[in-house]
C-alpha positions in Angstrom: -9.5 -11.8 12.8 -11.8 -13.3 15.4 -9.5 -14.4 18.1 -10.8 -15.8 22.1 -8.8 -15.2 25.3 -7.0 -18.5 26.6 -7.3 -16.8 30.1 -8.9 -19.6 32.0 -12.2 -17.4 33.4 -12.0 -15.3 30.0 -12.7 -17.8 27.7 -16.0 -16.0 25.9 -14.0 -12.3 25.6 -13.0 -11.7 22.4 -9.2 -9.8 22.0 -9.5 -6.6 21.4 -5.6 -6.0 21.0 -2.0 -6.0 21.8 0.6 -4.8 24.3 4.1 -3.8 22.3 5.4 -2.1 25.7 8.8 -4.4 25.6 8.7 -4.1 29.7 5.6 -6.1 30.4 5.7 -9.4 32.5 1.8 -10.1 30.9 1.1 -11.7 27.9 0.6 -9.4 24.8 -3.0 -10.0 23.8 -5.8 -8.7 25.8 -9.5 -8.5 26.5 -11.7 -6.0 28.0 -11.1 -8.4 31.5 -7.4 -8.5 30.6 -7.1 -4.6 30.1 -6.4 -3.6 33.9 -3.5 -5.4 34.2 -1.9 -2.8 31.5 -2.9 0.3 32.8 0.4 1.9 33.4 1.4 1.6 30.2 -1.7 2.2 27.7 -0.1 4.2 25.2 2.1 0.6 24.2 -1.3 -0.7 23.5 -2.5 -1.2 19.5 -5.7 -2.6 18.2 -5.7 -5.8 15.9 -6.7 -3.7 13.4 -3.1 -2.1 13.7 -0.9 -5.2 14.6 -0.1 -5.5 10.7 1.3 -2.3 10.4 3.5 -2.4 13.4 4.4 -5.6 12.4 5.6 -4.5 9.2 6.9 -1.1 10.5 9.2 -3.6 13.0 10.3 -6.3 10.1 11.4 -3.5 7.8 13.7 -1.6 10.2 15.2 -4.8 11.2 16.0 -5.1 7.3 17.4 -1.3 7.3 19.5 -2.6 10.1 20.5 -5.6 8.4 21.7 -3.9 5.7 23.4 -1.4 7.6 25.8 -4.1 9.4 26.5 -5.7 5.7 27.8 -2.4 4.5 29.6 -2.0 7.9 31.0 -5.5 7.1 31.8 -4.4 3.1 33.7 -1.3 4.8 36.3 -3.1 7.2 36.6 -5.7 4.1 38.0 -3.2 2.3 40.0 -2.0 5.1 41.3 -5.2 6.1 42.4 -5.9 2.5 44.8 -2.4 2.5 46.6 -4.2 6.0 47.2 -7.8 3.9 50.7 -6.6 2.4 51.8 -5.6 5.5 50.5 -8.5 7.7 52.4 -10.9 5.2 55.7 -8.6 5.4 58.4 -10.6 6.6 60.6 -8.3 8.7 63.7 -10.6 8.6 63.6 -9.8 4.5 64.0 -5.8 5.1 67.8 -5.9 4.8 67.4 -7.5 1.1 65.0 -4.8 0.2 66.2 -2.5 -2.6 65.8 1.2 -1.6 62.8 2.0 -3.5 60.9 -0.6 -2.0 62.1 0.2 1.3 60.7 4.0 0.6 57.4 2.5 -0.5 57.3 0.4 2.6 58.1 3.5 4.7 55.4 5.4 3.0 52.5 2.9 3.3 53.7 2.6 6.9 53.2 6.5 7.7 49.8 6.4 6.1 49.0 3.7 8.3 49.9 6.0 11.2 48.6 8.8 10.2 45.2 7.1 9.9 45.8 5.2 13.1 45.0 7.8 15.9 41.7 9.1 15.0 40.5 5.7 12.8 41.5 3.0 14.8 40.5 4.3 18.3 36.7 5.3 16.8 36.7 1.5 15.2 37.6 0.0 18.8 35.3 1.9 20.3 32.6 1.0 17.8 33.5 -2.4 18.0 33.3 -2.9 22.0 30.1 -1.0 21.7 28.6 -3.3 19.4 29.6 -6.3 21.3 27.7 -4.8 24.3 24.7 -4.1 22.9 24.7 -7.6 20.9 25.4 -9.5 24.3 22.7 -7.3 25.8 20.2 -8.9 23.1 21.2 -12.1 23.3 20.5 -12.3 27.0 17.2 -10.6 27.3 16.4 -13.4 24.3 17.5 -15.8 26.3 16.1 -14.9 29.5 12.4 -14.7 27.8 10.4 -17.6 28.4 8.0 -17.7 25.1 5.4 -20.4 26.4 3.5 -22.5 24.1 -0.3 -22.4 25.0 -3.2 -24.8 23.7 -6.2 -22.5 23.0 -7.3 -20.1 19.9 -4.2 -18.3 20.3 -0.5 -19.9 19.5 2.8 -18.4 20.2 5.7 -20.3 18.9 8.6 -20.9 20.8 12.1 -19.3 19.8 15.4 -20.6 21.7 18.2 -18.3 20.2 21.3 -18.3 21.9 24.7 -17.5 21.0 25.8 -20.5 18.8 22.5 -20.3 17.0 23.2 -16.3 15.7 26.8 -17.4 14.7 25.4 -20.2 12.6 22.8 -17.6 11.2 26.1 -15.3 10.8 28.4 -17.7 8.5 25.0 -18.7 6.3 25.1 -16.5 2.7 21.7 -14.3 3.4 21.1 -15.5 -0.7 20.7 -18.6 -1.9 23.8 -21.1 -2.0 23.6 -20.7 -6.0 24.0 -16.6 -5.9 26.9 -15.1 -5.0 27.3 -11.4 -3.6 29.0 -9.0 -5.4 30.5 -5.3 -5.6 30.8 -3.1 -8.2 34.4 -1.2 -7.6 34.6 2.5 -8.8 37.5 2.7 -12.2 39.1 5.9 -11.1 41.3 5.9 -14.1 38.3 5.4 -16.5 36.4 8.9 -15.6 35.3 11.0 -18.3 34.6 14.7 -17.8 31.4 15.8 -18.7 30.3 19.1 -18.1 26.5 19.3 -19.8 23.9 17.0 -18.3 23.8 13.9 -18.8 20.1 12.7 -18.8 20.6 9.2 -20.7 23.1 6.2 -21.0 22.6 2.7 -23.4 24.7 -0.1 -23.8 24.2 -2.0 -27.1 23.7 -5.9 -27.5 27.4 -6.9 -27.1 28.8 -3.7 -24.6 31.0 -2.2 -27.5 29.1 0.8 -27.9 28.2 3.2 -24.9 25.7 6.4 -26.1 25.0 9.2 -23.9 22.6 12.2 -24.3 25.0 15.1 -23.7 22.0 17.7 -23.7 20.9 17.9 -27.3 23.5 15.5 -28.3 23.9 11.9 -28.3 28.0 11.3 -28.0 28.9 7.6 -28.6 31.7 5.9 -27.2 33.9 2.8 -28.1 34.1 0.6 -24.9 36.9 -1.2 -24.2 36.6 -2.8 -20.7 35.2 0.1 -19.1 37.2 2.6 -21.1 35.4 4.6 -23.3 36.7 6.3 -26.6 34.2 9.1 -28.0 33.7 8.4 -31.8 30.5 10.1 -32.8 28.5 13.1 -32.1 24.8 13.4 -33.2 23.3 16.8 -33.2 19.5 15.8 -34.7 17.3 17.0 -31.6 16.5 20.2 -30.4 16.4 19.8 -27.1 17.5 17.8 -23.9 17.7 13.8 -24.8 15.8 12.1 -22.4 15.8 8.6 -23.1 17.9 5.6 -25.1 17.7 2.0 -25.9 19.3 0.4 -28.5 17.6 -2.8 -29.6 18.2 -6.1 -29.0 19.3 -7.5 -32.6 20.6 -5.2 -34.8 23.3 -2.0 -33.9 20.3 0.4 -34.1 19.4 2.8 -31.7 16.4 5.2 -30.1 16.2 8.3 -28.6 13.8 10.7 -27.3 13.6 13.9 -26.4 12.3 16.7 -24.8 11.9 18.6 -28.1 8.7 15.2 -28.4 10.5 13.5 -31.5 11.8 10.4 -31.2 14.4 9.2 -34.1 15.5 5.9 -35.3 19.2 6.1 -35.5 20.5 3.5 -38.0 24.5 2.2 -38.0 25.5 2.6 -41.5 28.9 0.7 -40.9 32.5 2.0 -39.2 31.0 2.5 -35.9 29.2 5.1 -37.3 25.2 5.9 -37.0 22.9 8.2 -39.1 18.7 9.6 -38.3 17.1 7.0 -40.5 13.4 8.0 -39.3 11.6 10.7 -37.4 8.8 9.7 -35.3 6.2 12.9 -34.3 3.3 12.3 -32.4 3.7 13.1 -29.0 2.8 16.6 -27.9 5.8 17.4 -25.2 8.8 15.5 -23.5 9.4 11.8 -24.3 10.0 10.6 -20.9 10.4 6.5 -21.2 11.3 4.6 -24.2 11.3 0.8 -24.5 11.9 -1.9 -27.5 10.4 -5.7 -27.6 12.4 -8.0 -28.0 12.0 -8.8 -31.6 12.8 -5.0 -32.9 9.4 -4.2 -34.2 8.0 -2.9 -31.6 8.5 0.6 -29.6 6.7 2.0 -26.6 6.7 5.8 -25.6 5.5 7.6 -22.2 5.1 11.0 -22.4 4.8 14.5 -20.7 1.6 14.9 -22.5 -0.2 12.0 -20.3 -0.4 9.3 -22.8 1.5 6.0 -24.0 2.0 5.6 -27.7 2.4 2.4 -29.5 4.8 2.7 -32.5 4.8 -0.7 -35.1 7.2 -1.4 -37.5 5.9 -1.9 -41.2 7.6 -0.1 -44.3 8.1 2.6 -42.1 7.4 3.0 -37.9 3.7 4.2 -37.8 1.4 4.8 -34.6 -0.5 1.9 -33.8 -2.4 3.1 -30.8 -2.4 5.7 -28.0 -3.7 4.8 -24.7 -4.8 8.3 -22.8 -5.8 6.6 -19.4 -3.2 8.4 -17.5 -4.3 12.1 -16.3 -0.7 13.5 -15.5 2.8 12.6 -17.3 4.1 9.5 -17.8 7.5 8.3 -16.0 7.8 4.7 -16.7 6.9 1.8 -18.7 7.9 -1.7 -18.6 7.2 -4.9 -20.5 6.9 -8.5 -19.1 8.8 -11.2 -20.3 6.2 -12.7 -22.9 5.9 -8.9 -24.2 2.2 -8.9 -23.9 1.6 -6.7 -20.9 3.0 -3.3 -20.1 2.6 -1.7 -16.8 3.4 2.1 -16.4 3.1 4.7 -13.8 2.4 8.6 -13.5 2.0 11.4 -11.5 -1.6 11.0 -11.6 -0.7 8.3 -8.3 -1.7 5.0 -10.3 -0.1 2.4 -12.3 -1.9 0.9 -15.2 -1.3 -2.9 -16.6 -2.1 -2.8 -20.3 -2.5 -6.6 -22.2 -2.5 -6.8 -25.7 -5.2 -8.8 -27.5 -4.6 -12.0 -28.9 -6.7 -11.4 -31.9 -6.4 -7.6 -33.4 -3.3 -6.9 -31.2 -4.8 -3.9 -29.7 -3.6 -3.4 -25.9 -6.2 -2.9 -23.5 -5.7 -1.1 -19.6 -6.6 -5.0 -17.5 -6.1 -3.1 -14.2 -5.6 0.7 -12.8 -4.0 0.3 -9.2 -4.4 2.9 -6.8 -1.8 4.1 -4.9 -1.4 6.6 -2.0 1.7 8.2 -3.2 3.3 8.6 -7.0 6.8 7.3 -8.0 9.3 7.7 -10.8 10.2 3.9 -11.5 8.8 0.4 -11.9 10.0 -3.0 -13.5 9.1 -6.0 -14.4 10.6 -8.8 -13.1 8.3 -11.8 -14.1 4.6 -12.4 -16.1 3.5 -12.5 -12.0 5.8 -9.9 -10.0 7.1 -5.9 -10.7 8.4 -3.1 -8.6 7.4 0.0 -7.5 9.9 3.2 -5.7 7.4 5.5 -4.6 8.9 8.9 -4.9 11.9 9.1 -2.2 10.4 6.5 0.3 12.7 4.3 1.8 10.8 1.0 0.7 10.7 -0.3 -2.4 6.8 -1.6 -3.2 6.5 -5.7 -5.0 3.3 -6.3 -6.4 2.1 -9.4 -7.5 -0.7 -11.3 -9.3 -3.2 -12.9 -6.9 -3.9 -16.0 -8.9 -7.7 -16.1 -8.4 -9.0 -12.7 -9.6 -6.0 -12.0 -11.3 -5.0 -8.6 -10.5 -1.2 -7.4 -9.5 -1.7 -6.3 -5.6 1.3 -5.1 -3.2 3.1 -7.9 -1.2 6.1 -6.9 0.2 7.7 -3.4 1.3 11.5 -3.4 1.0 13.8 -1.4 2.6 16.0 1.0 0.6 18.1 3.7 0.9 16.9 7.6 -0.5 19.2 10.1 1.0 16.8 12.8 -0.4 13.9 14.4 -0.4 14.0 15.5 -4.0 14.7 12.9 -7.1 14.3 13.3 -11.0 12.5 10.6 -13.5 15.3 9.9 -14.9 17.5 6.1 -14.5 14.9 3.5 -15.1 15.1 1.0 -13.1 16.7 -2.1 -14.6 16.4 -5.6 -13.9 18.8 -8.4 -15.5 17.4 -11.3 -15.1 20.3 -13.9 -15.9 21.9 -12.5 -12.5 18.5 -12.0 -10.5 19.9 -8.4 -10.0 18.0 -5.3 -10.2 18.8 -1.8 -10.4 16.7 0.7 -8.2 18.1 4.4 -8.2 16.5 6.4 -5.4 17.1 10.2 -4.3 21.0 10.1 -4.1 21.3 6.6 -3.9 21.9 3.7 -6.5 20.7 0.5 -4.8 21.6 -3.0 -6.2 19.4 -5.7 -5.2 19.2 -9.5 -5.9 15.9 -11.6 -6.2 15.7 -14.6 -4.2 14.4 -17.8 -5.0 10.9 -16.5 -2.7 10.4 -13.8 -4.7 12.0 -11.8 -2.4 14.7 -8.8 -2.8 18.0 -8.2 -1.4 20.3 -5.2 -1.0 23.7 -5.9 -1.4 25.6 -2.8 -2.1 23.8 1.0 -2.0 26.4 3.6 -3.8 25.8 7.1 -2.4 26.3 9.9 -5.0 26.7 13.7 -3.5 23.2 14.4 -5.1 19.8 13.1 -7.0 21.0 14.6 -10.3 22.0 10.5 -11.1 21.9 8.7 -14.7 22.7 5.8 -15.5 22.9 2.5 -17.3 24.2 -2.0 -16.1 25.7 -3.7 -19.2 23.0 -6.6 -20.4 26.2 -9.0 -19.1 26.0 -7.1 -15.6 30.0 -6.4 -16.0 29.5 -2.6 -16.0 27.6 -0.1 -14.5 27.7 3.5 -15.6 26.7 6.9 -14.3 26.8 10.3 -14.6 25.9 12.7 -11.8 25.9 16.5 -11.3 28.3 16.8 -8.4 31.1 15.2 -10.0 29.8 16.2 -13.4 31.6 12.7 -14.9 30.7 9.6 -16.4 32.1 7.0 -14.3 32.4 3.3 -14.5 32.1 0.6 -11.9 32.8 -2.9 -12.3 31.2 -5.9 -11.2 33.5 -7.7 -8.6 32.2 -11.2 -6.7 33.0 -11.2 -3.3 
């Protein structure tokens, strides 16, 4: 950008660049003339050519941080709710207590105590800590005086005081229409499972939970997040990779690391059967999807290409697309099923349209990237997501409505807690509850889309490791997991706060 000094006798310099030290009493852009004045502190100054990144560096901690204080707030909820039977406890009704609810009065109170020590002096001191370093803020904001020039170069003028941050405070950070939410662990509801775990599916109507065990595909009757095993299929060879069931009919899809994939067809009773082997693929299956009318199926593979599998008299290979130099992790469809997007370790993502006319699918766009990643989505014909591999920003691209191409927009922030991940959990976005799924490294973050295309954490559930699976209902009631600390699958239910 091609910005002039408002300096009164510097009006023909051009600014060079910016001063970020937070001490200086000078204003932050500068000119060769303008430089002296900043000589004690030259290692604060960036070039214009950098301001964008530090911008973005700054905006996205301040998200970390805001998401931070919402868990914080999510933690003393929770705590606060464990004090509300005792805060309501009238003590002029403890002489018409029975015994037994005397003793379970005396209990609660000694594991109050017990906690009291050592909990509630840290949470005072964490909360008179906070208070001083939030007063300290508000003050320096309000002591700044951010003038508003006439020249080339406009600074806007904030006025943020106290009342202002509490108004911010009590204001939903979604939209007045979206509510937050939890999703509470079912402790009673565990199932022990002590072979991996590598894939979970719902089916249409959340009856049916299937899980590759391994080599097998167990399948459970769900009843409100209870599960009852009723099947086991032993058909592949190897480790099951990936499920989907599809969206009309009770049949199923898996692959697997032995490259077969197998229609599964329910034959009645809860019970399924292979109806039809697909071989084509050379090693692992790696990503699986359906369309939405059940006559479609997409496959990513360890052998670097996508395969395009039609229904007819019986599912034949349509088309393989062998763009991708290294093995496929993830594919996704848009909503008008007419353009996949995928991603590799080759560090690109390809968008693939199909044709109107012979309805061969064509790579539109190869995007570069500067890093690989296990998981994309879709979101909208315009707008997916990217997790580059362990990074603590999620990537949103979106179509640039002149030349048409899918560019990055936004970097959001996003909990890892690992170096190390797997290719494993796709991420998942339900689109009736703007709510997307986003496993990362240890964590399992839960994010809602805002009305500016923007995305939200609201709760991030820290497993003891990346060794994660999982699967949300279509209805966005349930969310299940298995991981390879606890070695269980475990179910969490949607709660709105």
């Amino acid at each position: 950008m091609q910005i002039r000094c408002i300096s009164a006798d510097h009006q023909n310099q051009q600014i060079t660049g910016f001063c970020i030290d937070s001490k200086c009493p000078n204003q932050r852009h500068y000119c060769k003339v303008c430089l002296p004045s900043h000589n004690l502190h030259l290692n604060k100054l960036i070039s214009q050519e950098l301001l964008y990144q530090w911008v973005k560096e700054r905006i996205l901690m301040l998200k970390y941080l805001k998401n931070n204080v919402q868990e914080f707030k999510f933690a003393l909820d929770s705590l606060i709710n464990l004090f509300l039977p005792f805060n309501n406890f009238n003590i002029q009704q403890l002489s018409e207590l029975e015994l037994s609810q005397i003793d379970q009065l005396i209990t609660g109170l000694c594991q109050m105590a017990d906690c009291e020590e050592e909990l509630f002096k840290q949470l005072q001191q964490s909360i008179e800590q906070t208070k001083s370093i939030v007063n300290q803020i508000l003050k320096k904001l309000k002591s700044q005086t951010n003038q508003n020039q006439n020249g080339n170069l406009q600074i806007p003028q904030f006025n943020i005081d106290k009342s202002t941050l509490e108004q911010t405070n009590n204001q939903s950070i979604l939209e007045p229409n979206v509510k937050l939410f939890t999703f509470d662990f079912m402790k009673q509801n565990i199932i022990k499972q002590n072979e991996s775990c590598n894939a979970i599916a719902f089916n249409k109507d959340y009856s049916i939970v299937i899980t590759g065990c391994k080599k097998d595909i167990k399948v459970f009757q769900n009843n409100q997040g209870k599960l009852n095993q009723i099947q086991l299929l032993s058909e592949h060879t190897s480790n099951v990779y990936s499920l989907n069931f599809l969206k009309n009919i009770n049949n199923f899809v898996s692959g697997s690391d032995d490259s077969s994939i197998i229609i599964w067809q329910a034959i009645g009773n809860n019970q399924w059967q292979s109806q039809q082997k697909l071989n084509g693929h050379s090693l692992a299956i790696f990503c699986l999807l359906l369309n939405n009318t059940d006559d479609l199926i997409i496959s990513g593979s360890a052998d670097k290409t996508i395969k395009i599998w039609v229904k007819q008299d019986q599912w034949l290979c349509q088309q393989t697309i062998t763009d991708h130099t290294n093995q496929v992790y993830s594919i996704s469809l848009n909503e008008e099923q007419n353009k996949l997007i995928s991603c590799s370790f080759d560090y690109q993502i390809l968008v693939i349209e199909q044709q109107n006319m012979d309805k061969k699918w064509i790579v539109k766009q190869q995007i570069k990237l500067d890093t690989w990643g296990y998981r994309l989505c879709q979101i909208n014909d315009n707008q997916f997501t990217f997790q580059p591999y362990c990074k603590q920003q999620m990537h949103v691209y979106e179509m640039d409505n002149n030349t048409k191409q899918y560019r990055k927009t936004k970097e959001i922030a996003v909990k890892s807690g690992s170096s190390v991940d797997n290719c494993f959990f796709p991420q998942q976005y339900l689109k009736s509850k703007c709510l997307l799924v986003n496993k990362n490294g240890n964590y399992i973050n839960l994010m809602r889309k805002t009305e500016n295309g923007d995305f939200k954490v609201q709760q991030s559930i820290k497993i003891g490791n990346f060794h994660i699976y999982g699967q949300l209902s279509n209805d966005g009631e349930y969310l299940i997991t298995w991981d390879d600390g606890s070695k269980e699958i475990q179910i969490r239910k949607c709660r709105e706060l």
